[in-house]
C-alpha positions in Angstrom: 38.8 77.2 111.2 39.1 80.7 110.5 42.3 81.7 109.0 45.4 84.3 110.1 44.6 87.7 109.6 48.1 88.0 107.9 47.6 85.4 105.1 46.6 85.7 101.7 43.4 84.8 101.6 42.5 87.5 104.6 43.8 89.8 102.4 41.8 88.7 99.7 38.9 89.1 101.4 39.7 93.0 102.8 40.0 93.9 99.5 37.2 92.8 98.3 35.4 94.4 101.5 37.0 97.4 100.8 36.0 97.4 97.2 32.2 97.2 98.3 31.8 100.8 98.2 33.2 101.5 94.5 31.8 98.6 93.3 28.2 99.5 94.2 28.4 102.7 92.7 30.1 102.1 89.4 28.4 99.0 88.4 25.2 100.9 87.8 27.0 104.0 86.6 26.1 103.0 82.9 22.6 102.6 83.9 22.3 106.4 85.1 20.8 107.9 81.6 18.5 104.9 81.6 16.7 105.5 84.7 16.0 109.2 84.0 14.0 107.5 80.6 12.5 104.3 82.8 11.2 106.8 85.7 10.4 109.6 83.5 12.6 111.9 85.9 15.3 114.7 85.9 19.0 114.3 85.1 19.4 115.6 88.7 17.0 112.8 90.3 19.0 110.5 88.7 22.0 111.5 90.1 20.7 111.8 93.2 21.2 107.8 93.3 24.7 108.1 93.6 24.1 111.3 96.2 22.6 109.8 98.5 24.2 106.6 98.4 27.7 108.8 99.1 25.8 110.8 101.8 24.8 107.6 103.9 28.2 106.0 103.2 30.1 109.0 104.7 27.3 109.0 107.7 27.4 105.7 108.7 31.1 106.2 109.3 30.3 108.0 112.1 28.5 105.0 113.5 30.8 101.5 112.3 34.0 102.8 114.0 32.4 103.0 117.8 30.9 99.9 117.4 33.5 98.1 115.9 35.8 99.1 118.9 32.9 98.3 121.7 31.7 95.1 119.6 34.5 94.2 117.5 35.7 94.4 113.5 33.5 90.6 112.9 30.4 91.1 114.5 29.5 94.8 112.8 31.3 94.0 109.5 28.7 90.8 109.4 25.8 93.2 110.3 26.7 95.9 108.2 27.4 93.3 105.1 23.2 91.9 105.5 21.9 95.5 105.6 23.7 95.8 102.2 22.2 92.4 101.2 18.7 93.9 102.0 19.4 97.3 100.9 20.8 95.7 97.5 17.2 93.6 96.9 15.2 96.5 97.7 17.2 98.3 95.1 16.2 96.0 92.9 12.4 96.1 93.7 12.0 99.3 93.6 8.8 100.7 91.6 9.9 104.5 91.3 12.6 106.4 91.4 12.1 108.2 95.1 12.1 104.4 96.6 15.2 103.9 94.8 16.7 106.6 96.2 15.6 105.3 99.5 17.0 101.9 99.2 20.3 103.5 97.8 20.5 105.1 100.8 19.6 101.4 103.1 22.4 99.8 100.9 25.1 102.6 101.6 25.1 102.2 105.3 25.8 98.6 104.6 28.0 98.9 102.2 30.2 101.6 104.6 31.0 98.5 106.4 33.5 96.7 104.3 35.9 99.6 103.7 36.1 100.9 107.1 36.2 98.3 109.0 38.3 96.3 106.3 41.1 99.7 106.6 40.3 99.1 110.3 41.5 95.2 109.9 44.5 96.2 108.1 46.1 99.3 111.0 45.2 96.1 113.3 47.5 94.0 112.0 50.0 95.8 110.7 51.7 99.2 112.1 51.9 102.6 110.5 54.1 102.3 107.4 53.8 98.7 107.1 49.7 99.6 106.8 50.4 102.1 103.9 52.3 99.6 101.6 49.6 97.0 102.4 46.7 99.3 101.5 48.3 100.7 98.4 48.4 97.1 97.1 45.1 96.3 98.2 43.8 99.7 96.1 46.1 98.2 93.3 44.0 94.9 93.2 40.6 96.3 94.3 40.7 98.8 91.4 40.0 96.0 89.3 36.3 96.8 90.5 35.6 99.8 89.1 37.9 98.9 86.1 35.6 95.7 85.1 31.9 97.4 86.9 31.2 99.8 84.1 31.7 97.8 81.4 30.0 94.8 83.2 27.1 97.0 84.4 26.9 98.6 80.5 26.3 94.8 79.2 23.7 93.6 82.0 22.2 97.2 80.6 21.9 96.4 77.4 21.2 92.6 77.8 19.1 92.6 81.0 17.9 96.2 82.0 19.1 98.7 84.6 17.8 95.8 87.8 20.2 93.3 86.5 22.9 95.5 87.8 21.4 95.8 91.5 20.3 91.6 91.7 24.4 91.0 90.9 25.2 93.9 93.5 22.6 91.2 95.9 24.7 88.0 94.7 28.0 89.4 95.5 26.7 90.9 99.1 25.7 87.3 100.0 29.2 85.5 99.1 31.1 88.2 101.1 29.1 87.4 103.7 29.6 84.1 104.0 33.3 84.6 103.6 33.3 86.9 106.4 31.2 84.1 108.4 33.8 81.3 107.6 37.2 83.4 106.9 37.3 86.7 108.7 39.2 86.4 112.7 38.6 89.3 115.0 41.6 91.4 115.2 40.4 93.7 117.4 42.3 93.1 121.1 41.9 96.8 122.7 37.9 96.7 122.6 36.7 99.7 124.3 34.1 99.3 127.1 32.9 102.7 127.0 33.3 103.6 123.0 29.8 103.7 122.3 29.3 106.6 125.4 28.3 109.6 124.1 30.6 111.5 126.3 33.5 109.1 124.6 32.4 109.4 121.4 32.4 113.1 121.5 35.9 112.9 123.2 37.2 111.4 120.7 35.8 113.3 118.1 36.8 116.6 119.6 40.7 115.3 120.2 40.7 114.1 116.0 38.9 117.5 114.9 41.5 119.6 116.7 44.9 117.3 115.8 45.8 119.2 112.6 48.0 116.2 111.3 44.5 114.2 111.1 42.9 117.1 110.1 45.3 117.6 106.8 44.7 113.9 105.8 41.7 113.9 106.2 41.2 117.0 103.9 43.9 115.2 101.5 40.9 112.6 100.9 38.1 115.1 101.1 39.7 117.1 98.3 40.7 113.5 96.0 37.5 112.2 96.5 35.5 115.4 95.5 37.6 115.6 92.7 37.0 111.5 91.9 33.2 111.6 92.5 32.9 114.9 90.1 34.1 112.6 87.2 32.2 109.7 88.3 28.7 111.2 88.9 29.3 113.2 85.7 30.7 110.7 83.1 28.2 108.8 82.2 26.1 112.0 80.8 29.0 113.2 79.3 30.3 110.2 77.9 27.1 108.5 76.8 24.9 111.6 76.3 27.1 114.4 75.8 29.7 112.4 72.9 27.5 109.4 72.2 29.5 106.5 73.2 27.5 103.5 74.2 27.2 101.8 77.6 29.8 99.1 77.2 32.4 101.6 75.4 31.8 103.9 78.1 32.8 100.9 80.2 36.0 100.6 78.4 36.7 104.3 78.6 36.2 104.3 82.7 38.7 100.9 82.7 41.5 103.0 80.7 41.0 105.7 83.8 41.1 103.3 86.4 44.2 102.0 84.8 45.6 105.0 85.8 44.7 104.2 89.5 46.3 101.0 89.6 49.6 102.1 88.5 49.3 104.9 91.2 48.3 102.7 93.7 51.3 100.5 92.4 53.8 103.0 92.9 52.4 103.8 96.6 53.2 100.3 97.2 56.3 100.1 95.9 58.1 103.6 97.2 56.3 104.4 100.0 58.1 102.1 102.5 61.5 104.0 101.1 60.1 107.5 100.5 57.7 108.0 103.4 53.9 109.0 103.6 53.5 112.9 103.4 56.4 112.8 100.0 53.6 110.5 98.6 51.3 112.4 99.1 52.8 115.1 97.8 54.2 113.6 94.8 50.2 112.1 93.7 49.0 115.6 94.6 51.5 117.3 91.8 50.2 114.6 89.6 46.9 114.5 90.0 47.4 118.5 89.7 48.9 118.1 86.2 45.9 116.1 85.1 43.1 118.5 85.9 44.7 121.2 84.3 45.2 119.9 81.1 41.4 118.5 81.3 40.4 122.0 81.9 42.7 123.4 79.1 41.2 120.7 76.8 37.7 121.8 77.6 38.4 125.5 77.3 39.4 124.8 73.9 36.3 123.2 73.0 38.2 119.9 72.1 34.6 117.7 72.5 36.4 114.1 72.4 36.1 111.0 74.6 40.3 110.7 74.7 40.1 114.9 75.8 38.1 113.8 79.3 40.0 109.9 79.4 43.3 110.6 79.0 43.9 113.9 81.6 41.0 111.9 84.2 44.0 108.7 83.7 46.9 111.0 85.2 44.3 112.3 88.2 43.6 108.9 89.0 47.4 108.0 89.1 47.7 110.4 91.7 44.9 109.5 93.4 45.8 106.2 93.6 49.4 107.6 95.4 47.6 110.2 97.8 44.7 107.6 99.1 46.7 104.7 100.3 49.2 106.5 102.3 46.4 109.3 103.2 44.2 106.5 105.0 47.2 105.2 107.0 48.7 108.3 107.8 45.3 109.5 109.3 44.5 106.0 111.5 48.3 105.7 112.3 48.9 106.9 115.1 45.3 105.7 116.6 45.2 102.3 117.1 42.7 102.2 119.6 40.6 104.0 117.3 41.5 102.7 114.2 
């Protein structure tokens, strides 16, 4: 028997959903300097790995929400949860670098699945401010991901090679899909007959692009995540080739930023619900402000040290981890039926 989509163990399992996405790309972060050596490539090939994985996860967006509200949030979330599966052993097969890429790309529209439609779950269940305190707490706990997937992913490195990473990536796809198969309700009561007609879809999409309340959130997240995916794309050369820090310190170092996340998210969930969404927002943007400054002051004074890049990427995460949570529920707020 399935259980309540308001109890613990639902919520549980969202997080973890919506962790999918940062777990699959910084778990093999530490490998990224490796794989430029294994497949005798460029830096830039290599990082194209996490490129097009972010490419297809942003892509498939396009595609989960329509389906989820024609199908339901179950059906697609256990669809888009195999793909990853398969994508995830592919990833670990793969015999060069340009099939790599290609099965990075197969596991990102799987993976897309678990934090949309997970966000999607949540603005079900719970209304608009109520939705922001209970993603902010799930961005608290899921951060433990990233926190623990470096310095994990730098040990199977070391111990196992860079495939170890992708065949635990496989192994964690398959339990969430059986949890979802056992645990996960639908919560999805205003299906939409007609949300996978184009004329629809475009409807929709045309009403969101020109409602410039959407339209600011969504550039809120555009502008965190560019800023989020700049560090994480870029640390592990930096880090590891750039200051010589090895794979599992560089693991540490990426948990002491994440750190910073958590207590962000932490605060969202704590003052949002007396403060309001958009002073959140405001308050992580100052923060997060503060925090790229003084890592671009550090680097213009040639100060070359692993605590020079830590420390100021800590204080963007913390306000990251205020802007995102109330960002995400601001934005799907006020559209249920198109959550």
């Amino acid at each position: 028997m399935r259980d309540h989509p308001e109890s613990l163990r639902v919520s549980v399992l969202l997080t973890m959903l919506v962790a999918l996405g940062p777990i699959s790309t910084d778990l093999y972060l530490p490998t990224l300097p490796a794989l430029v050596r294994v497949f005798d490539t460029t830096v830039a090939t290599s990082q194209l790995t996490l490129s097009v994985f972010m490419a297809g996860f942003a892509l498939a967006q396009l595609v989960y929400g329509p389906l989820s509200d024609r199908f339901g949030r179950r059906p697609v979330l256990l669809g888009g949860i195999v793909l990853y599966v398969v994508g995830s052993v592919l990833c670990l097969a793969a015999p060069s670098i340009g099939l790599l890429i290609a099965a990075r790309l197969i596991q990102a529209v799987g993976a897309c699945s678990g934090p949309v439609l997970g966000r999607a779950v949540v603005r079900d269940v719970h209304g608009r401010e109520r939705a922001a305190k209970v993603l902010a707490y799930m961005a608290m706990a899921m951060a433990l991901a990233p926190a623990v997937g470096p310095m994990i992913g730098g040990a199977l490195t070391v111990w196992s090679g860079w495939r170890a990473c992708f065949a635990v990536l496989a192994v964690l796809g398959s339990l969430l899909l059986g949890a979802v198969w056992w645990g996960l309700p639908e919560t999805n009561r205003l299906r939409d007959p007609e949300a996978m007609k184009p004329s629809r879809l475009a409807a929709h999409y045309l009403h969101l692009l020109g409602d410039r309340i959407f339209m600011g959130y969504v550039a809120v997240v555009a502008f965190t995540f560019a800023g989020l995916f700049s560090f994480i794309s870029g640390s592990p050369f930096v880090l590891i080739d750039g200051m010589g820090v090895s794979q599992p310190v560089f693991g540490l170092c990426f948990g002491v930023v994440v750190i910073g996340y958590m207590v962000g998210s932490f605060g969202a969930a704590r003052l949002t619900m007396r403060l309001g969404i958009d002073r959140m927002i405001s308050v992580g943007g100052l923060i997060g402000g503060v925090g790229g400054v003084s890592g671009l002051a550090l680097a213009l004074a040639g100060i070359a040290e692993p605590a020079a890049v830590v420390g100021p990427m800590a204080v963007v995460m913390a306000g990251a981890g205020l802007v995102l949570p109330n960002a995400f529920a601001g934005a799907i707020g006020p559209y249920p039926g198109m959550a």
